[in-house]
C-alpha positions as CSV (number, residue, x, y, z in Angstrom):
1,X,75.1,-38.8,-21.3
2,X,77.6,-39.8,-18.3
3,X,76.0,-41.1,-15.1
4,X,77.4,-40.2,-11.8
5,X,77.1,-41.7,-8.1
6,X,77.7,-39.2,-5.3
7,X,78.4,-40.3,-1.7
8,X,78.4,-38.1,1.6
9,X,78.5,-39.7,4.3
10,X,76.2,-40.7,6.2
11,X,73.6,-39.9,4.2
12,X,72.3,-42.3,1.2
13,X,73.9,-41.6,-2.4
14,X,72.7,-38.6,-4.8
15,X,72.7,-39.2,-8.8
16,X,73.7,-36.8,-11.2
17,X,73.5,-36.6,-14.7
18,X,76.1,-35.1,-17.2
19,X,74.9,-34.3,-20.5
20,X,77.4,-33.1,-23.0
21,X,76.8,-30.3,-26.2
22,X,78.4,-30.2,-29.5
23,X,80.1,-27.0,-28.8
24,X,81.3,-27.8,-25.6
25,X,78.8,-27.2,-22.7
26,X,77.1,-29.5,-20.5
27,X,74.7,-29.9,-19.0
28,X,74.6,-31.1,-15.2
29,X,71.3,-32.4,-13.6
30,X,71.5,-33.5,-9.6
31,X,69.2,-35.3,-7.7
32,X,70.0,-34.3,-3.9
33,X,69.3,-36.3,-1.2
34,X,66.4,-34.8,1.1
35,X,68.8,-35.2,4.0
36,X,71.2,-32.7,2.3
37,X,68.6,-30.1,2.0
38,X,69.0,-27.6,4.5
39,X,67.3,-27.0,7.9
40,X,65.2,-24.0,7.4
41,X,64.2,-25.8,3.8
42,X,63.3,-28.6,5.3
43,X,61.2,-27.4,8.3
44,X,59.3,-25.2,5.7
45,X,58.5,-28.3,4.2
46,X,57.1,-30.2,7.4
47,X,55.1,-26.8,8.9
48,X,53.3,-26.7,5.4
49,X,51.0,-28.9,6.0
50,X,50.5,-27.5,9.6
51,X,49.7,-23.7,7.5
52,X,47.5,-25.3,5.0
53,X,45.5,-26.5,7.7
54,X,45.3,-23.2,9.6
55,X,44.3,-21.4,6.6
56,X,41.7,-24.0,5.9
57,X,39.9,-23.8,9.5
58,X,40.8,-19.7,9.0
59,X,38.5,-19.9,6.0
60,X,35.9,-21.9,7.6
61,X,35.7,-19.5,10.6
62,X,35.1,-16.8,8.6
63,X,32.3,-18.4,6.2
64,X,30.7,-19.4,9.7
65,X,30.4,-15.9,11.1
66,X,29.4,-14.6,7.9
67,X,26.5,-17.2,7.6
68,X,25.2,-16.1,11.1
69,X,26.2,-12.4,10.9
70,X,25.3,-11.5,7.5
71,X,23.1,-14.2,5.5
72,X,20.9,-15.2,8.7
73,X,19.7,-11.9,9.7
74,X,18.9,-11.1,5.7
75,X,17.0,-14.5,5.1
76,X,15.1,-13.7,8.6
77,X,14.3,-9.9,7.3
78,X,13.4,-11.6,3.9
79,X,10.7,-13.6,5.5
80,X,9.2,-10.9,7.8
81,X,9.2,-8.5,4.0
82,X,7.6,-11.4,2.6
83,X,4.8,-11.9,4.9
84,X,4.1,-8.0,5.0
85,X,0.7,-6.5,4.2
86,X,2.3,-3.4,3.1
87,X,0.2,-0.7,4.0
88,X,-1.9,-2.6,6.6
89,X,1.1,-4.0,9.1
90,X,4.4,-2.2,10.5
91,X,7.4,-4.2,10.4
92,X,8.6,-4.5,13.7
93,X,12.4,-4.4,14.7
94,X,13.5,-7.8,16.4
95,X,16.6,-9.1,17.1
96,X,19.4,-6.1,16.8
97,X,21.6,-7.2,14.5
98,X,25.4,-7.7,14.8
99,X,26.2,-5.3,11.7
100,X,25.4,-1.5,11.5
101,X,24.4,-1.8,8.1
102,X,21.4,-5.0,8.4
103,X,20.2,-3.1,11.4
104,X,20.0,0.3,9.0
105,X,18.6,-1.6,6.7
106,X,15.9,-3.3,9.0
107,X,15.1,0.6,10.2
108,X,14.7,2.0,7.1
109,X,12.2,-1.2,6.1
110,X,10.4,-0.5,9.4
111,X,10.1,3.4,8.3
112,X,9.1,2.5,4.7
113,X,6.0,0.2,6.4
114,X,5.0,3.2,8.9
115,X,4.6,4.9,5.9
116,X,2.7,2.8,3.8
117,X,0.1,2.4,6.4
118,X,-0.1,6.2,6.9
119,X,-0.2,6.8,3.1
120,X,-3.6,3.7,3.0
121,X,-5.0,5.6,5.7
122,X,-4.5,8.9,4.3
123,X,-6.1,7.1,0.9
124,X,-8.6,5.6,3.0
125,X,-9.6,9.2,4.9
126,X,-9.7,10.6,1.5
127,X,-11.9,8.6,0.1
128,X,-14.2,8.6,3.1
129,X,-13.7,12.7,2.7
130,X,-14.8,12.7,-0.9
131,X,-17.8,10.5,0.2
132,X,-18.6,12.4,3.0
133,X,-18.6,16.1,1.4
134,X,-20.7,15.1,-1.1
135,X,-23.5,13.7,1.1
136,X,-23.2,17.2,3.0
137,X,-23.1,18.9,-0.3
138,X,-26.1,17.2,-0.9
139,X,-27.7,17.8,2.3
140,X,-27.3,21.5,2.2
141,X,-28.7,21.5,-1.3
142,X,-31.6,19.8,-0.5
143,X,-32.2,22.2,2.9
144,X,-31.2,25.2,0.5
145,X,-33.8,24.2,-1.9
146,X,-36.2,23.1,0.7
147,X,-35.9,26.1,3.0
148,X,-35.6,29.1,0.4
149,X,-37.1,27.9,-3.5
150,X,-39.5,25.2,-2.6
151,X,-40.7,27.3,0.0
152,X,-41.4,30.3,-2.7
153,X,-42.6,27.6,-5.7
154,X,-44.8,26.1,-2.7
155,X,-46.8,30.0,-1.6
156,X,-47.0,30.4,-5.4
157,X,-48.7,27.3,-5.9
158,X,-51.1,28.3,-3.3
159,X,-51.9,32.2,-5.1
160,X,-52.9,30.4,-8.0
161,X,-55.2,28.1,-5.9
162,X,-57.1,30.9,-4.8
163,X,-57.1,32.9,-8.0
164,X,-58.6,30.2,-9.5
165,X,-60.8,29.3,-7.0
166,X,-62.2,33.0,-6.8
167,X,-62.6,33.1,-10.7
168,X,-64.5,29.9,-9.9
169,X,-67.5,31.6,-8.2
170,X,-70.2,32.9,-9.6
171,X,-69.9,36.8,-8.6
172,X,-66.1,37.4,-9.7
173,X,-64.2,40.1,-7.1
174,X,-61.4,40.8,-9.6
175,X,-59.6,42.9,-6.8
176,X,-58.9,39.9,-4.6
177,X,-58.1,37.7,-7.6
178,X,-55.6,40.6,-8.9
179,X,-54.4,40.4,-5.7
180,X,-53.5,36.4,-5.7
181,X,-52.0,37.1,-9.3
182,X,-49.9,39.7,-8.2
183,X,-48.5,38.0,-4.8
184,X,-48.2,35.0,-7.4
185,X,-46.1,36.9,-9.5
186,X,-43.7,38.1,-6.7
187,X,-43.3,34.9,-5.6
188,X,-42.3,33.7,-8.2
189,X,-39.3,36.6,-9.6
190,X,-38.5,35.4,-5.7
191,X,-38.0,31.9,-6.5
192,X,-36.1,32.7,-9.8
193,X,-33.7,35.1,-7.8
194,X,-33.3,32.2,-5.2
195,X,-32.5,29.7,-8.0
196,X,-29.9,31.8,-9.4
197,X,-28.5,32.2,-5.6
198,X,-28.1,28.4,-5.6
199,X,-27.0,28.2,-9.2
200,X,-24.2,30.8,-8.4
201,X,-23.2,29.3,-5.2
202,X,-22.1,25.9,-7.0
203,X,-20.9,27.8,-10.3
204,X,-20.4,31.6,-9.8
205,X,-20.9,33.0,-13.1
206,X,-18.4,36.0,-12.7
207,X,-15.8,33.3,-13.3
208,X,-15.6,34.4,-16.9
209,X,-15.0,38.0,-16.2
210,X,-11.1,37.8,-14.5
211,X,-9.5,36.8,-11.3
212,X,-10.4,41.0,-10.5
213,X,-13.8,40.8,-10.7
214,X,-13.8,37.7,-9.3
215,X,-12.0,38.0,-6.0
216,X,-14.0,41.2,-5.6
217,X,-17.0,39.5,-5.5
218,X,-16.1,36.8,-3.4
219,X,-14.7,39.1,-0.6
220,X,-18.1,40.8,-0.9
221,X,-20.2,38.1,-0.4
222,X,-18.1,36.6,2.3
223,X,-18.0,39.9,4.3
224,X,-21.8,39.9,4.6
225,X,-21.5,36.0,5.2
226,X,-19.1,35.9,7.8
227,X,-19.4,39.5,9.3
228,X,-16.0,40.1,8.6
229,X,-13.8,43.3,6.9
230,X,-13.0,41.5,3.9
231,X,-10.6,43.5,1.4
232,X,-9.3,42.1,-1.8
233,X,-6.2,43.8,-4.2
234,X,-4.9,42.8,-7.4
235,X,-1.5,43.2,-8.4
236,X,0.0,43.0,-12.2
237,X,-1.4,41.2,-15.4
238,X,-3.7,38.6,-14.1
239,X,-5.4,37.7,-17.1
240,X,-3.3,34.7,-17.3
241,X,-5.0,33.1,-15.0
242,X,-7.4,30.7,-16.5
243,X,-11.2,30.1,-15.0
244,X,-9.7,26.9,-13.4
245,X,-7.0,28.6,-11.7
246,X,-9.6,31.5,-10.8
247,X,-12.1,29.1,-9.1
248,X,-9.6,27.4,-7.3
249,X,-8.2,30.7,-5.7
250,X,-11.3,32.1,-4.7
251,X,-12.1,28.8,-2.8
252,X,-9.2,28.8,-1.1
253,X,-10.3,32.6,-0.3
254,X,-13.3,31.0,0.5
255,X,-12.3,29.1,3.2
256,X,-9.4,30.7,4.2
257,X,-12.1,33.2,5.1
258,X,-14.5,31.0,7.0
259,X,-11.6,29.7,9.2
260,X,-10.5,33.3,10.4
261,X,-13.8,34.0,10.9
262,X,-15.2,30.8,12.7
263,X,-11.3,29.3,14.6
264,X,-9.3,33.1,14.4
265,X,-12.2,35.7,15.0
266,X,-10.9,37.5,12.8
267,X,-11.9,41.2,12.3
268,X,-10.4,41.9,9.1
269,X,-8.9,39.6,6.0
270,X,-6.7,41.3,3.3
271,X,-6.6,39.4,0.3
272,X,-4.1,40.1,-2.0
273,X,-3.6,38.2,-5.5
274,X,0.5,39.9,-7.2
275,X,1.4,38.5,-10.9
276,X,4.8,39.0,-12.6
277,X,6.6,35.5,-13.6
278,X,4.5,33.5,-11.6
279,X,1.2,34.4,-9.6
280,X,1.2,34.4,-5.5
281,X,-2.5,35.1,-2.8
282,X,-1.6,36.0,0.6
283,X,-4.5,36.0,2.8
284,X,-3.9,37.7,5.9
285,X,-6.0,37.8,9.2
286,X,-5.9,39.6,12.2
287,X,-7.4,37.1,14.2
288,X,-5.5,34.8,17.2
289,X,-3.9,32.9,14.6
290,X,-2.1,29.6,15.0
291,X,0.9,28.0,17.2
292,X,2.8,26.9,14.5
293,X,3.3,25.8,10.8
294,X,0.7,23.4,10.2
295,X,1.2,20.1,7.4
296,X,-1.7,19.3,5.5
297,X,-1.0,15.9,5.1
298,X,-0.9,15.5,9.0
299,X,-4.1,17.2,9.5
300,X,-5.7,14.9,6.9
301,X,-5.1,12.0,8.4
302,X,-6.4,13.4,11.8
303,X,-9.3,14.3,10.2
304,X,-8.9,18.0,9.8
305,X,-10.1,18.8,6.3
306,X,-10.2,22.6,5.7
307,X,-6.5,23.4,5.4
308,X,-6.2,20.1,4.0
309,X,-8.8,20.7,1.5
310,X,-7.1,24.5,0.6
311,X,-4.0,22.6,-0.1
312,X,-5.5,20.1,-2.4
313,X,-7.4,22.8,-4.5
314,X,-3.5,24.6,-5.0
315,X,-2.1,21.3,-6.1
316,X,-4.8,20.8,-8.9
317,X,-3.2,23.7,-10.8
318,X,0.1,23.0,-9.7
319,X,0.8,25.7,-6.8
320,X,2.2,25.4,-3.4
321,X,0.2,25.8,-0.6
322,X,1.5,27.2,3.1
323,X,0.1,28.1,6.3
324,X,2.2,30.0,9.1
325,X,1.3,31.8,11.9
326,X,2.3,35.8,11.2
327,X,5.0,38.0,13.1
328,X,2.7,40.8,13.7
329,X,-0.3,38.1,15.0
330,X,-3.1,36.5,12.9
331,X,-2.5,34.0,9.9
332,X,-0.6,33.9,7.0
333,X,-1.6,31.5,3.8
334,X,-0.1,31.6,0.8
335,X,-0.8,29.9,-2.5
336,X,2.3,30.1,-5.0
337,X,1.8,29.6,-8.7
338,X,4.5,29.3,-10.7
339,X,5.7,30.6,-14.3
340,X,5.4,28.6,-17.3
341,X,3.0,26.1,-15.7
């Protein structure tokens, strides 16, 4: 290896290094001189420190704002989620954040609370609803009884009394105590008839005979109830209804009915029950109908349970359940069952 010394003046001495190959090559290695090194070179050199530093505090800036743009707002949400009573408190919108998508986020939490509350207090006023329609179940059971059978069992009671007491005396005036047997007797085929009232009011027993029979019955009995033109029509093979699907239908009838009658004044109700793939009742009224499409949810929570109560009977058997004001005036409800349920 051959060492060499260059000089330029003014500038200190480089070294080079001369390496030589068998076959004739070398190899030259130079150490240059920083002060032989070009200007833009060398200013590169001395503003890289000045870059590296830039892009540091660059860097910095932009952790910063992402610490109070991004991760401060979602620890502050995260606390208010976690100190949420979901479906007892509301989360309320504070601060607006800086991005559009933490402030979407923030109203879509605030939505999802709204409607937790509303679906507890929908629970809650369905609870109260079950409680409360059985104690007036009860009630009118125990005036029905009272009023109509005990009432009956109670005169009957007392015919026997005085048969009894007139064969209990010496000169017997079999006339009088034929009488008492006989007004004894009537009372009680009344009571048994008024029994089987009751007992058909809480299970009609013309369940088992179709959805035909069935709806024609009910529309009879609801015209004398309700003083109302009640006609019923059956469309198609209905015998694929079962008696669950049957009962629920004519209670929807039922009150379908009673709300034309009581809220519509209705004159006349057509009901009409049409089966081909699936099974649809239309219940039509002539009365002043309604102001627009009501939702049953809505009205439960506000305490309105009739249509509310129509539209849970529909989804016991899996139908859909609509009310709409009609074109040509009155109401329009419609109970959709559908094929292959």
């Amino acid at each position: 290896m051959q060492l060499l010394s260059v000089q330029i003046d003014p500038h200190p001495p480089s070294a080079a290094a001369v390496y030589p190959y068998p076959d004739g090559i070398r190899a030259v290695v130079v150490v240059i001189s920083k002060f032989l090194v070009p200007g833009p070179m060398r200013d590169l050199v001395f503003l890289q420190q000045f870059i590296t530093i830039g892009v540091s505090a660059i860097a910095l800036i932009g952790i910063w704002l992402l610490w109070r743009w991004c991760v401060t707002p979602l620890r502050r949400l995260a606390a208010q989620v976690e100190t949420l009573h979901w479906g007892r408190d509301v989360l309320r919108a504070g601060s607006r954040p800086p991005l559009p998508e933490l402030q979407n986020m923030q109203e879509a939490l605030s939505e999802l609370s709204v409607s937790a509350v509303d679906r507890e207090t929908l629970k809650k006023n369905y609870v109260g609803d079950i409680v409360r329609t059985q104690e007036e179940e009860r009630t009118r059971l125990a005036r029905e009884i009272h009023d109509s059978p005990l009432q009956t069992v109670a005169s009957l009671i007392q015919r026997i009394q005085l048969a009894l007491r007139g064969l209990g005396r010496p000169e017997i005036d079999r006339e009088r105590v034929g009488g008492h047997l006989a007004a004894a007797q009537e009372a009680a085929l009344t009571a048994v008839q008024e029994m089987r009232d009751v007992c058909d009011r809480l299970s009609p027993p013309w369940l088992s005979l179709g959805a035909m029979r069935a709806l024609e019955e009910i529309s009879n009995r609801l015209s004398r109830i309700h003083n109302v033109a009640v006609t019923a029509a059956v469309e198609g093979c209905v015998d694929a209804l079962s008696e669950k699907e049957v009962l629920a239908l004519c209670r929807i009838v039922q009150e379908a009915v009673a709300n034309s009658a009581r809220h519509g004044h209705a004159a006349a109700v057509d009901v009409k029950l049409t089966c081909g793939d699936g099974c649809r009742l239309t219940i039509a009224d002539d009365g002043s109908g309604i102001d627009r499409e009501f939702d049953p949810e809505v009205l439960r929570v506000q305490g309105h349970r009739g249509i509310a109560s129509m539209n849970e009977r529909a989804a016991l058997i899996g139908a859909s359940f609509s009310i709409r004001p009609r074109p040509e005036g009155g109401t329009l409800v419609t109970v959709d069952i559908p094929a292959g349920r």
